[in-house]
N, C-alpha and C positions, 0 to 999 in steps of 0.2 A: 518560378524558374527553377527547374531541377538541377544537380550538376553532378556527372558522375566519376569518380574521381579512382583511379589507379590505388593499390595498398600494399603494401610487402607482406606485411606478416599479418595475423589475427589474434597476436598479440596485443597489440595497437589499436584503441580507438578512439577514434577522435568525436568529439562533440560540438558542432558546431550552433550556438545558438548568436548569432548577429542579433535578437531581441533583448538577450543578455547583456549587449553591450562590452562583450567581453568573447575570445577567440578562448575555448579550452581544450585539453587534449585528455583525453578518459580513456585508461586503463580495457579493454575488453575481459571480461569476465565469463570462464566457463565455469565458473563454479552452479557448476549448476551448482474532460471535465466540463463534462460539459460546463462551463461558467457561466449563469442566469445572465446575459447583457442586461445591464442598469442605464437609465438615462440618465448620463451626467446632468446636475443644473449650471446653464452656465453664469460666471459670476461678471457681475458689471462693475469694472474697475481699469485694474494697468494689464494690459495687453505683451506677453514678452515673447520671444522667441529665440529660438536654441538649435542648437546642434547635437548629434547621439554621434559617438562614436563607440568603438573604433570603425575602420573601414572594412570594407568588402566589397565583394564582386556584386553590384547592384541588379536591384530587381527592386520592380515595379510592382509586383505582387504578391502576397507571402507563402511562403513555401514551408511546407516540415516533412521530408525526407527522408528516406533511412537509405544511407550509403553501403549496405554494405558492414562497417565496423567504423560510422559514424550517425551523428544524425547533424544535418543543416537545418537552419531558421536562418531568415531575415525578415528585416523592414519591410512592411507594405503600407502604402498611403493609406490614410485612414483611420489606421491601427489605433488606442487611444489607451494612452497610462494616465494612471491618478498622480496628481502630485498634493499629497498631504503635508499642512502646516496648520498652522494657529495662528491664529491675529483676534488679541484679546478676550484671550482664554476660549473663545468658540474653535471649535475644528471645523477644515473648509478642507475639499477636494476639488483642486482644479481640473478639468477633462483637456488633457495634453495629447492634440490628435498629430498624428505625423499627415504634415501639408507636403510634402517633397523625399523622396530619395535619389541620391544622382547616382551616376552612374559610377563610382566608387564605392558607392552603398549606405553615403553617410546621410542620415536621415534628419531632417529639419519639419520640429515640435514649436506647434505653438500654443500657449494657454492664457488664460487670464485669471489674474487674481485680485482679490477686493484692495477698492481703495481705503487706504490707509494702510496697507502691509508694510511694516518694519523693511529697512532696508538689511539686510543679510540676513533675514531668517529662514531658520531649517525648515527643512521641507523631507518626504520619504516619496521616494518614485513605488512604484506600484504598478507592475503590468501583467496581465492585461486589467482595464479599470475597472472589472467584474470582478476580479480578486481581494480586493480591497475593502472593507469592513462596511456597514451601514453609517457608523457613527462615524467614518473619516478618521480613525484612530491607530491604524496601521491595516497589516495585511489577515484575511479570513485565514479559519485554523486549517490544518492539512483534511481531518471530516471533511468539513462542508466542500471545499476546494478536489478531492479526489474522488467524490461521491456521483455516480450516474458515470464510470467511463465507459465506454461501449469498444475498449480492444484496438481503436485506432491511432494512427500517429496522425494528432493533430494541433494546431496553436496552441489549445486548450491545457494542454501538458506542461506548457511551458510558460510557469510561472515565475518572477522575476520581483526581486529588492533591492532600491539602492539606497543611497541619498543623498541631500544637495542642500544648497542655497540661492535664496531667490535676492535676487538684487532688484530693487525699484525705483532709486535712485534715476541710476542708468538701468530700463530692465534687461534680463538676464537671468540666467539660470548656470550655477555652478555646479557641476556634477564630482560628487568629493569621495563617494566611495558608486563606483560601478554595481547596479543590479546584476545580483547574482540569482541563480538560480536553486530554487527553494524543494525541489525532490531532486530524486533519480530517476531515472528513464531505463525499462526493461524493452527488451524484444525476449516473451518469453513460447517456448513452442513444445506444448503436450504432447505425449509420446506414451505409450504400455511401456511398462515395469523394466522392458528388456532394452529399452531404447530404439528397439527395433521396425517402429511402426508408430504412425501418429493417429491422435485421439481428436476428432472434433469435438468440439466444446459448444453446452450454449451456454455457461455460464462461470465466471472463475471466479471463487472467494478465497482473499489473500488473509490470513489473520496473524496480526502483530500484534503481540499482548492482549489488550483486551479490544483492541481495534479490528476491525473486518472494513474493507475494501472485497467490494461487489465491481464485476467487469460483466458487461453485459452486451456481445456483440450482436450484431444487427441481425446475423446467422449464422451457422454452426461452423467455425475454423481453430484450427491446430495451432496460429500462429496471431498474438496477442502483443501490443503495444499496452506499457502497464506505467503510471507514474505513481512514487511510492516515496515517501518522507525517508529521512537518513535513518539508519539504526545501524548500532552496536553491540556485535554479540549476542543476539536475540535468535532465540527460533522463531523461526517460521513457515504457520502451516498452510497449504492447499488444498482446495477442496470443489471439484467440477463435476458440472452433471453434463455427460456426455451426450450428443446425439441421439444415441440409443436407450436414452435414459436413464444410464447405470450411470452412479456416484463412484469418482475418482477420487484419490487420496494422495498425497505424499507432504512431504517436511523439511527443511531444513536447519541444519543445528548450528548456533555459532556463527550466525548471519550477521555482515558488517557489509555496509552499501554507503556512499554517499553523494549528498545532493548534487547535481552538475555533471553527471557521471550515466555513461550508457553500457549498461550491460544487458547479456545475451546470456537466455538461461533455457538448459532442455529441463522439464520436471517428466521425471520417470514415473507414471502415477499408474496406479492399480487400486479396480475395486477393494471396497474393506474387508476384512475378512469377520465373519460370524462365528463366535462357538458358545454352545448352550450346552448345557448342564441342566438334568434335572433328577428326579429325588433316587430312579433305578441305577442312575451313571455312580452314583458317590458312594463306593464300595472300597475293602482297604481295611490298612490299619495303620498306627503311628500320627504323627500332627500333623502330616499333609500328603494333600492329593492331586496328583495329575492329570488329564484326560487333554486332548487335542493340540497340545502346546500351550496348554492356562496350566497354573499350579496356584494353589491356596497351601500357605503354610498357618496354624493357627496355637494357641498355646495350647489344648487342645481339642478332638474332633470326637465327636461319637458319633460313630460310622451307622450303628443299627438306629440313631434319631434322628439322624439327619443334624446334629449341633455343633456348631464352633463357638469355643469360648474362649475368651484371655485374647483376643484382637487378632491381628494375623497379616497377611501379605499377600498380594494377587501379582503372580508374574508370568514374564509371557516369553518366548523364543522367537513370537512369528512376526515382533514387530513394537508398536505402541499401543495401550490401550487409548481409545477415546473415549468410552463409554461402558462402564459395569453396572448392568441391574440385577439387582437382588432380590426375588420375592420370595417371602416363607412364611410362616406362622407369624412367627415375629424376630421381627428384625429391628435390632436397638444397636445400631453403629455411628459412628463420628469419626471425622476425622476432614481436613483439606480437600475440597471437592465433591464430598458426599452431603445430600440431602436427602427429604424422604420422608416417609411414615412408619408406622409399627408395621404394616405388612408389605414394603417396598423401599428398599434405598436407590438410590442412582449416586453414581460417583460420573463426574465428567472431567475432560482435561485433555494430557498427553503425557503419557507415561509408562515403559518398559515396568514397572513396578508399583505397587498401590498399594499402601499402608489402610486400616482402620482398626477402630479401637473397637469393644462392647462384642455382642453377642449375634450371633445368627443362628435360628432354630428351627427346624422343622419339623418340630415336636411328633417325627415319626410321619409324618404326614406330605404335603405339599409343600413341594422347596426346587427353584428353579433358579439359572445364573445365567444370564446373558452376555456378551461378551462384545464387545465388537472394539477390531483393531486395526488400523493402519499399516498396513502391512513393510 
């Protein structure tokens, strides 16, 4: 069941996950899983059943939404969270299916757990039950869980932690901290450099740190459902191969998102840009050389051999480098990001400016510099 709902401002948005167990209201942002289903075992023991709140406007069936400058989820029968405990020292996931939603929205869980469970022991909810580790030891890491998304708003996105106590006494389940929700939630929409036109996509790679989230939609669109773990202050890059086949680029600096939260984001992206150097371009005098918006500053250069000695600096105007190759006679550099052989270095990354140490020579001869930048 959809539900479309009035907004004043687009300042405001709200995030509605009823799965979450929890009503939250998310900031909108312009700054500019699929989940393998597991077959629960089920366990032959005490039988309990429970309630999920809070309430809401009830459905029958589950829904994930995008309002606009919110996103809705609820309860659908069926649905199935793990509920993880230990009972003498083995770990056990009970498959907690929701039997019931009413028409409030508040949904009724039932599971089973082995006989002889402690009466009040902790338990971790976990949803959806695909989420949730092999070994029943908590919940899978953000990889595995945000790996294979294909672009859309689906259940899949919305992954959820709580946790509780199980009574078996009298059975019963105590819900003592509300599953929260374990990313953020994009609606992100590709657009040219100028903002003025959008780019279908068939593919968008998000990279954080040393992480990469692949988006891989069914077919070529401008407008992407993305779930992505919290960060702080981090750049982050993207990187799409368009419809037309050409590779888009763009960045973001000083990136801070967090879990529970739906944002809305244009990326301005533009193919990368190319600049090559080779041995007739590197003409001059003094310790450095300019040509197309790359500059090489070095301790110094011999212009008639083609040589930089005493280390030096690669910088750019048109943007970030992501990639410098190097090939010469010989080439003996080090430094953050460079690897390589005597007749080829590659530097990778992102960076306005590229330090190395040692020597670059083209002893008169063949000497070539590849560029390529993020514009």
């Amino acid at each position: 069941m959809l539900n479309t709902k009035n907004v004043k401002t687009m300042k405001t948005t709200k995030l509605f996950f009823m799965a979450a167990l929890a009503l939250m209201t998310a900031a909108c942002s312009n700054d500019d899983n699929d989940l393998t289903t597991q077959q629960p075992q089920k366990a032959e023991g005490i039988t309990i059943t429970a309630q999920l709140a809070p309430k809401t406007n009830g459905a029958t069936t589950r829904a994930v939404t995008d309002q606009t400058t919110y996103i809705e989820a609820k309860w659908a029968v069926n649905e199935h969270i793990a509920v993880l405990y230990t009972k003498d020292e083995t770990q056990y996931a009970a498959d907690a299916t929701i039997t019931a939603v009413d028409g409030s929205g508040v949904a009724t869980i039932e599971f089973t757990v082995e006989d002889g469970t402690p009466d009040d022991t902790p338990c971790t909810l976990v949803y959806p039950y695909s989420a949730a580790k092999d070994d029943h030891t908590g919940v899978k890491d953000a990889a595995t869980l945000l790996a294979n998304q294909d672009g859309t708003l689906n259940a899949n996105l919305d992954v959820r932690v709580g946790a509780g106590t199980i009574q078996t006494t009298t059975p019963g389940l105590t819900v003592t901290t509300q599953p929260e929700a374990q990313f953020a939630i994009f609606k992100f929409t590709t657009k040219n450099s100028g903002g003025t036109a959008t780019i279908d996509v068939n593919s968008l790679t998000i990279t954080i740190g040393s992480d990469n989230y692949v988006i891989t939609p069914a077919s070529a669109t401008s407008e992407l459902f993305v779930a992505l773990p919290a960060v702080s202050g981090q750049t982050v890059r993207f990187s799409a191969t368009g419809s037309d086949s050409k590779t888009y680029t763009c960045s973001k600096a000083s990136v801070t998102f967090a879990a529970g939260k739906y944002y809305q984001s244009m990326l301005k992206m533009a193919p990368p840009i190319t600049v090559t150097w080779n041995k007739n371009d590197i003409t001059g005098s003094g310790n450095s050389f300019t040509k197309d918006g790359v500059t090489i500053t070095a301790g110094s250069i011999d212009f008639d051999e083609k040589i930089f000695t005493g280390g030096g600096t690669f910088t750019t105007t048109l943007g970030n480098f992501t990639k410098i190759e190097v090939t010469a006679e010989y080439v003996a550099v080090s430094g953050t990001g460079w690897s390589g052989n005597y007749t080829k270095n590659t530097w990778t990354g992102n960076a306005s400016s590229v330090s190395f140490s040692g020597i670059i020579s083209g002893g008169g001869e063949s000497i070539n510099f590849v560029f390529t930048i993020e514009p």
